[in-house]
C-alpha positions as CSV (number, residue, x, y, z in Angstrom):
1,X,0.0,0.0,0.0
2,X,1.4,3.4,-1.2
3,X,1.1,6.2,1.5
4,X,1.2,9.5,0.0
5,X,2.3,12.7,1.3
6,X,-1.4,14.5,1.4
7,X,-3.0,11.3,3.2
8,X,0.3,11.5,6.1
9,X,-0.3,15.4,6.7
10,X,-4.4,14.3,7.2
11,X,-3.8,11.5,9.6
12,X,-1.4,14.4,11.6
13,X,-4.5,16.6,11.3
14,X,-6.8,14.8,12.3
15,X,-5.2,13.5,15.4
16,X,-4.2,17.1,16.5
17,X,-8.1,17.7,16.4
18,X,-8.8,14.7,18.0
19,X,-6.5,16.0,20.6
20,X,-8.0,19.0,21.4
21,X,-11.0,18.2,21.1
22,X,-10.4,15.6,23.7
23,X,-11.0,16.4,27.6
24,X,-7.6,17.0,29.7
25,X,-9.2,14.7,32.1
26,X,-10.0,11.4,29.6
27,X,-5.4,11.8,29.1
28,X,-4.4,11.2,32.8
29,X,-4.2,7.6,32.2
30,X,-2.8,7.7,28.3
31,X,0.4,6.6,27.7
32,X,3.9,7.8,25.7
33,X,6.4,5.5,24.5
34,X,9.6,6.6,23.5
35,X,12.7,5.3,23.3
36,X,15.7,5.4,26.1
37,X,17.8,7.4,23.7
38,X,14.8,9.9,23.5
39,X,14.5,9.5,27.6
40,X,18.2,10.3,28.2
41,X,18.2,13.5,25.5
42,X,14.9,14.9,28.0
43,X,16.8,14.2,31.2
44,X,20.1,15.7,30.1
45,X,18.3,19.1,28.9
46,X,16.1,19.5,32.1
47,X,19.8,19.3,33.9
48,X,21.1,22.4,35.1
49,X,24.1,23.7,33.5
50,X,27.7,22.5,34.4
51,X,29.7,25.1,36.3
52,X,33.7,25.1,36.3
53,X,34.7,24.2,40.0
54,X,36.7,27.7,41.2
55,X,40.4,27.3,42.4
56,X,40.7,28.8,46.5
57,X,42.6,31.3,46.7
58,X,46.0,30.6,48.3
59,X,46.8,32.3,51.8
60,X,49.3,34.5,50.7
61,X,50.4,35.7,47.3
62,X,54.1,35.1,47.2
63,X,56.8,33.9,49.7
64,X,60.3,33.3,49.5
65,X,60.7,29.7,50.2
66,X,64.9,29.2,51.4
67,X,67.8,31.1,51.6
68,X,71.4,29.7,52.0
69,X,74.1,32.2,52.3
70,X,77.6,31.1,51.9
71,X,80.5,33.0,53.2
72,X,83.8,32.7,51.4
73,X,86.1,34.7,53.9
74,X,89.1,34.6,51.3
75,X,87.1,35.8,48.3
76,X,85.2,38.7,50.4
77,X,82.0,37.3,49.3
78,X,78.6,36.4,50.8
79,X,76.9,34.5,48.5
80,X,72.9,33.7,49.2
81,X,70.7,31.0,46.9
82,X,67.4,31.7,47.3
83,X,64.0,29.7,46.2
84,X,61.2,32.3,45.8
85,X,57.4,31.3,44.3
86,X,54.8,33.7,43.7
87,X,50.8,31.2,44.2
88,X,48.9,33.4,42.1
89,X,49.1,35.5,38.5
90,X,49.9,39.1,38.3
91,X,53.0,41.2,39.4
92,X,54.8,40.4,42.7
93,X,57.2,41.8,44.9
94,X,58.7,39.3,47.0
95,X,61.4,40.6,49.8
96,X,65.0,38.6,49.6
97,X,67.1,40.6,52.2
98,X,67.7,44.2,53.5
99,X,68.6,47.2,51.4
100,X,71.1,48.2,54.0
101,X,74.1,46.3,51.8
102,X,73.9,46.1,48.2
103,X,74.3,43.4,46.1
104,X,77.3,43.1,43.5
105,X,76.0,40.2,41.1
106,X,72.6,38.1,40.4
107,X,71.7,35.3,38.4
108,X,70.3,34.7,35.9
109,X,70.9,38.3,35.0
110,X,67.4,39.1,34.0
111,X,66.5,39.0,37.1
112,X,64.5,41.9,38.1
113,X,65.8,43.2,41.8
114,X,64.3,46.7,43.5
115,X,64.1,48.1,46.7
116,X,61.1,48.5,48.5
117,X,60.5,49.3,52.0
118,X,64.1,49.1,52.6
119,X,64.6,45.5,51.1
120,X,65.9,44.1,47.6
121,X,63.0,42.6,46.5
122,X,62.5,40.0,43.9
123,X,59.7,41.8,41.3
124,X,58.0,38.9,38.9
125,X,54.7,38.7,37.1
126,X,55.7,34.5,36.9
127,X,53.8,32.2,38.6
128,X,55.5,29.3,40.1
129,X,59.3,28.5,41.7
130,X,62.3,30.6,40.8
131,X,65.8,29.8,42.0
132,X,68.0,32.8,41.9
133,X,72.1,33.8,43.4
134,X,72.9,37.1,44.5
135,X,76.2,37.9,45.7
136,X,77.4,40.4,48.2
137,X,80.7,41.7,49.3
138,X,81.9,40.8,53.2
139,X,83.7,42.9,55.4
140,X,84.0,42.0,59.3
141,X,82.2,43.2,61.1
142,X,78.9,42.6,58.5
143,X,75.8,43.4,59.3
144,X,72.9,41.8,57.0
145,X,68.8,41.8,57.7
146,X,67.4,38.3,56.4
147,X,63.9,37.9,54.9
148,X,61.7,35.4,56.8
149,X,61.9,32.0,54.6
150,X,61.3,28.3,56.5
151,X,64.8,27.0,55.2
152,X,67.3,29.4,56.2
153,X,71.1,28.9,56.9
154,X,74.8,30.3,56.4
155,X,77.1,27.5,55.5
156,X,80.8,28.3,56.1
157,X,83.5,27.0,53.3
158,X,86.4,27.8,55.4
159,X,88.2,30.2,58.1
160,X,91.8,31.6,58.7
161,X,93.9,30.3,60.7
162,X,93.6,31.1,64.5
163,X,90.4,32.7,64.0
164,X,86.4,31.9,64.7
165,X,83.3,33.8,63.2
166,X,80.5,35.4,65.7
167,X,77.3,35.0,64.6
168,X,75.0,37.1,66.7
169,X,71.2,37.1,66.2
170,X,69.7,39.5,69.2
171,X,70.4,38.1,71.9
172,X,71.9,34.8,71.2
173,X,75.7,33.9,70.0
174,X,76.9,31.1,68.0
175,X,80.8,30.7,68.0
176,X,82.0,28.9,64.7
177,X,85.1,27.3,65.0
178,X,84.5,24.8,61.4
179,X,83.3,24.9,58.1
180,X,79.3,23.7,57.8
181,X,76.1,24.8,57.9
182,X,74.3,26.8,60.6
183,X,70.6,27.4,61.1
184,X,69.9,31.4,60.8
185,X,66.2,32.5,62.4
186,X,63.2,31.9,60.2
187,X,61.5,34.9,61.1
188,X,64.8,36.9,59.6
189,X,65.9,40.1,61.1
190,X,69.2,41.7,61.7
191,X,72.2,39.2,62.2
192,X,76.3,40.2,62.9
193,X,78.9,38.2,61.4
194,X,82.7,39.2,62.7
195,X,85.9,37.4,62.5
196,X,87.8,37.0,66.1
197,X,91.3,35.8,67.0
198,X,91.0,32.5,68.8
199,X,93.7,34.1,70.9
200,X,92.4,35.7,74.1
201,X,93.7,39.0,74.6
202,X,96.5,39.7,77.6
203,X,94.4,42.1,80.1
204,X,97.3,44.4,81.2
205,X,97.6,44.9,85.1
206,X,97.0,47.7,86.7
207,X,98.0,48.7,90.2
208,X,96.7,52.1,90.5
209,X,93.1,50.4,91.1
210,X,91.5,47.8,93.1
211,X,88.4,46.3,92.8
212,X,87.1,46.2,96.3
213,X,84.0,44.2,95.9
214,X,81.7,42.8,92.9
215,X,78.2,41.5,93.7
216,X,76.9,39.4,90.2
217,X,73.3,38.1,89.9
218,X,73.0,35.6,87.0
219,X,69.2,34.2,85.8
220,X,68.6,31.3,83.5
221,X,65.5,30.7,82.6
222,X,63.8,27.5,81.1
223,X,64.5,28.3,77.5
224,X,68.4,28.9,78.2
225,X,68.3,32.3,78.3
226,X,70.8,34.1,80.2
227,X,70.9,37.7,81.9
228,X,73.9,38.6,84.2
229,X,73.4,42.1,86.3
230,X,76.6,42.7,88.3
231,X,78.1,46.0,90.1
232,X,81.7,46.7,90.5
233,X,83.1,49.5,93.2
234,X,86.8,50.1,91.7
235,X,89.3,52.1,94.1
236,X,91.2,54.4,92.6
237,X,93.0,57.6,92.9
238,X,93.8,58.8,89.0
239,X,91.7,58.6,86.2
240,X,92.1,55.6,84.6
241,X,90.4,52.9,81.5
242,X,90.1,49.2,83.1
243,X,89.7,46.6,80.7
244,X,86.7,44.0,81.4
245,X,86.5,41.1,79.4
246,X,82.5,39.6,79.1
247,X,82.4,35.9,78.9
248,X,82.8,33.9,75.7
249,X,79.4,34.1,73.8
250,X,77.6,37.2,76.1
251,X,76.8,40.5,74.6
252,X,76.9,43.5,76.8
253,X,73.2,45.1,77.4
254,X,73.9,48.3,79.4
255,X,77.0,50.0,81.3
256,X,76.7,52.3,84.3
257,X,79.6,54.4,85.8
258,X,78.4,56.3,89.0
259,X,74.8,56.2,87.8
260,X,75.8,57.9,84.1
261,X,74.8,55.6,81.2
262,X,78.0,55.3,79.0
263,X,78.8,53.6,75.6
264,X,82.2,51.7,76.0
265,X,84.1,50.7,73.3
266,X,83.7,47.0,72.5
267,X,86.8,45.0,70.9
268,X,86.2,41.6,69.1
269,X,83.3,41.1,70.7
270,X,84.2,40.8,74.5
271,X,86.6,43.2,75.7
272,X,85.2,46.3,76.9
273,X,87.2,49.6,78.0
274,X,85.6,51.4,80.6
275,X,86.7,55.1,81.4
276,X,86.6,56.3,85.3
277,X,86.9,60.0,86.4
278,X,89.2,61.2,88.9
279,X,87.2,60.4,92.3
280,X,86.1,63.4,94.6
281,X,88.5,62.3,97.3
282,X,91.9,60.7,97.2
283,X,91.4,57.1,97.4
284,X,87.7,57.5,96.1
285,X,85.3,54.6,94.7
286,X,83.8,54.2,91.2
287,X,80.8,52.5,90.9
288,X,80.4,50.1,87.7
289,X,77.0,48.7,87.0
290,X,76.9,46.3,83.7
291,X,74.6,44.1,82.5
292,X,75.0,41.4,79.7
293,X,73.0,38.9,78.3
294,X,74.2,35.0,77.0
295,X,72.5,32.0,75.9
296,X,72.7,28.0,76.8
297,X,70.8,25.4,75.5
298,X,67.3,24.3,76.8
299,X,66.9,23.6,80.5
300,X,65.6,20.1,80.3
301,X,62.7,19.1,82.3
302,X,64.2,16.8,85.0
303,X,67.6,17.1,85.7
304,X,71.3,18.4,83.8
305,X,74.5,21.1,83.9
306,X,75.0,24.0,82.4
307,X,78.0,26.0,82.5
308,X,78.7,30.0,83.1
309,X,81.2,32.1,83.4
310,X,82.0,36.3,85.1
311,X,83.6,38.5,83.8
312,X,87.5,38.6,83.9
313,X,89.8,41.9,84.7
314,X,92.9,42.3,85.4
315,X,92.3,44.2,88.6
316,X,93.3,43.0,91.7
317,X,89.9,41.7,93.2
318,X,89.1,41.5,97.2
319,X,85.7,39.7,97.0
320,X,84.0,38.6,94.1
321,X,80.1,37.2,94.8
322,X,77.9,35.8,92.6
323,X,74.5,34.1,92.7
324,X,72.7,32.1,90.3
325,X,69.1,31.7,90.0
326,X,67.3,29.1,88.2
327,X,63.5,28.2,87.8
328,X,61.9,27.3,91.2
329,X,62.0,23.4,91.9
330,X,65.5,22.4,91.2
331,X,67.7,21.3,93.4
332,X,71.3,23.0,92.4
333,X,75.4,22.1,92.9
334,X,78.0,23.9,92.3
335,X,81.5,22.9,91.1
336,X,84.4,25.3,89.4
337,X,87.1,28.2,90.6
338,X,84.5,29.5,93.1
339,X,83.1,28.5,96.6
340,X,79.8,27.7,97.6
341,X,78.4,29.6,100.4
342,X,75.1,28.6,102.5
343,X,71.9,30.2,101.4
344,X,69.8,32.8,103.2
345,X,66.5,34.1,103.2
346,X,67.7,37.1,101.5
347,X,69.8,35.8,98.8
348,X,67.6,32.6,97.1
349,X,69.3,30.3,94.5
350,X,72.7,29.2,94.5
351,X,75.6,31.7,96.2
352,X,79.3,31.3,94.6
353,X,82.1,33.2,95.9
354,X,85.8,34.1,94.7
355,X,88.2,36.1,97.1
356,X,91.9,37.6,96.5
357,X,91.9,37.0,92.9
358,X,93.7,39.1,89.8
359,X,92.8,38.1,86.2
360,X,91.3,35.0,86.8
361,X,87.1,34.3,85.2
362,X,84.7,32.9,88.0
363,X,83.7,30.0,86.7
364,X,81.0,27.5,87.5
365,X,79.2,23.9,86.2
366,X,75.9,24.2,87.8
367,X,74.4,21.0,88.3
368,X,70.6,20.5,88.8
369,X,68.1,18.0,89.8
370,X,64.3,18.5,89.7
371,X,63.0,18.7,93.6
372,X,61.3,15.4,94.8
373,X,58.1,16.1,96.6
């Protein structure tokens, strides 16, 4: 049977008419059949539209990852490799160290350094990791301010004979005696490198003073932090410089001579030269009030030693006290060039003594136990 086009468009006709003419009511119960490929095109349109997932956005926009500076004392150079990465796209300006020294050489050379906000900064519009060298000259003492980076050290090639770099960081001193590698602070900040003879200087005697009495307090708290208050009366009749020399790794905080702050100047670290006036009366006293500060390792949480140290002159000294003070709860010894004297009321912790000495360094190993209840 031939259908022709005129009799398919009637049948479609008459169905629509049908339709409408038929109640919505009588096509509850009707039924469509399609086909699963129909089915599947109908679901997938009445989805809603795929969305992209967005990327978070990363905490900060750039960092520098590690520094390692490498001195090379012979060459005069400071050399620093530094891992910086900028997280997201656009320009960055990512601090490597302070502007207060200037750097001689960088690579790769296209390397875009400026100073902002007193640092040499690294400025890149590249996201990702870039390794980069930048080389600086050294001069003892050398002062340098570090950018805060996670890995962060100084590795030291080699040092001249009969010499030992200082490294000081604030308050704390590290003594390098060997070639390695040495942790620097994460956080950055200001750091001291100087060269020092491992010879310690001859203190020249001097009999137109005495030192009559010195009274030292020394603290140590948990963290091995140090802080060493002491006052001197000196007995003289002429004006005159005496020569103090500080312990190995302390740094001197403040300097008192009859109640005027002065300056002293400070030689390789630990010799100081501290002026005195001619006294009001023959055979007058000076008072000297210092303080200096030091670091040891960690206290640890039951028992240990730990070893400190005065400071040396080569004044003839009459009585030399000194008491040391730890957290409460320890039970302390003393052992060394001094003399344990009983405890008071007045005077808690640990009391030392040294009499009718002349350039000689109090020293003591403190030994301490955790009290037992």
């Amino acid at each position: 049977m031939k259908i022709t086009l005129p009799l398919l468009l009637g049948a479609v006709f008459a169905t629509g008419a049908l339709t409408a003419q038929t109640p919505a009511s009588k096509l509850d119960d009707s039924e469509v059949r399609i086909s699963y490929a129909e089915l599947k095109k109908l679901l997938a349109a009445a989805q809603p539209p795929a969305t992209a997932p967005t990327a978070s956005k990363p905490p900060l926009p750039a960092a520098l990852l590690s520094a390692v500076w490498t001195l090379d004392v012979q060459k005069g150079r400071l050399t620093a490799e530094m891992s910086a990465q900028s997280f997201i796209e656009g320009w960055q300006c990512i601090p490597l160290a302070g502007a207060d020294l200037g750097a001689i050489e960088v690579q790769p050379p296209e390397t875009r350094l400026v100073v902002q906000n007193d640092h040499l900064c690294l400025l890149t519009e590249k996201s990702g990791q870039q390794i980069l060298t930048l080389t600086f000259p050294f001069r003892s003492p050398q002062t340098l301010t570090l950018a805060p980076s996670a890995l962060a050290a100084l590795e030291v090639s080699s040092l001249p004979e009969k010499q030992h770099l200082r490294l000081q960081s604030g308050s704390n001193t590290t003594l390098i005696r060997e070639s390695g590698r040495h942790a620097l602070p994460a956080s950055g900040g200001e750091i001291t490198l100087s060269l020092e003879s491992d010879q310690t200087p001859a203190l020249a005697a001097n009999d137109d003073a005495i030192l009559t009495t010195a009274t030292y307090t020394t603290q140590v708290v948990r963290d091995g932090s140090v802080l060493t208050e002491g006052t001197l009366l000196v007995r003289h009749d002429p004006p005159l410089n005496i020569t103090v020399m500080l312990p190995e790794t302390a740094r001197l905080l403040q300097c008192h001579v009859n109640g005027e702050l002065i300056r002293p100047a400070v030689q390789n670290g630990m010799q100081i030269d501290i002026p005195l006036h001619d006294p009001a009366t023959d055979g007058g006293e000076s008072k000297i009030e210092l303080s200096f500060t030091s670091s040891l390792p960690a206290l640890q949480a039951t028992e240990g030693e730990i070893e400190i140290a005065l400071p040396r002159t080569a004044l003839f000294a009459r009585q030399i006290d000194w008491q040391v003070r730890l957290p409460e709860g320890f039970d302390l010894a003393a052992s060394g060039n001094v003399e344990p004297q009983p405890a008071t009321e007045a005077k808690a912790g640990l009391n030392l003594r040294k009499s009718l000495c002349r350039d000689q360094q109090p020293q003591a190993r403190i030994t301490y136990r955790k009290r037992s209840n």
